[in-house]
C-alpha positions, 0 to 999 in steps of 0.5 A, a space after each residue: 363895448 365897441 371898439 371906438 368905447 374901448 379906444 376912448 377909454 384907453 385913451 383917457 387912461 393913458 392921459 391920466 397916466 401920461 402913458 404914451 404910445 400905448 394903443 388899442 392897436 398896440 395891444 392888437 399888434 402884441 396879441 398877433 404877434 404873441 399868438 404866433 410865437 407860441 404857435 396858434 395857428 394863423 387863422 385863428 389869430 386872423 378870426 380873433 383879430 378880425 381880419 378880413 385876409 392874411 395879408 393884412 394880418 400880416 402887417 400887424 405881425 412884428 414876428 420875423 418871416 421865418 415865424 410866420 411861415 413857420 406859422 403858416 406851415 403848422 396851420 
């Protein structure tokens, strides 16, 4: 499935439930953002994400500084 198929699908799920703001992005958020509290390494969140640098990785995260540096250290 691409990802604007499984876009499409949430979406219309979405709307058939009148969910809102839940996304493709959001689930991507919530993963990474999960995955670095329970201590998977940052690189492996960055190759299953597909993030092509850290630093954009980053920006997914809505882990506090010391969780990622944490994470960064364990790597």
């Amino acid at each position: 499935m691409t990802r604007q198929a499984a876009d499409k699908a949430l979406r219309l799920t979405c709307e058939t439930l009148a969910l809102q703001g839940v996304s493709t992005h959001s689930f991507r958020r919530s993963f990474a953002t999960g995955s670095i509290r329970r201590g998977v390494a940052v690189h492996t969140i960055q190759e299953v994400t597909g993030h092509k640098s850290l630093g954009i990785l980053g920006h997914y995260l809505e882990a506090d500084e010391t969780e990622v540096l944490a994470a960064i250290e364990g790597a």
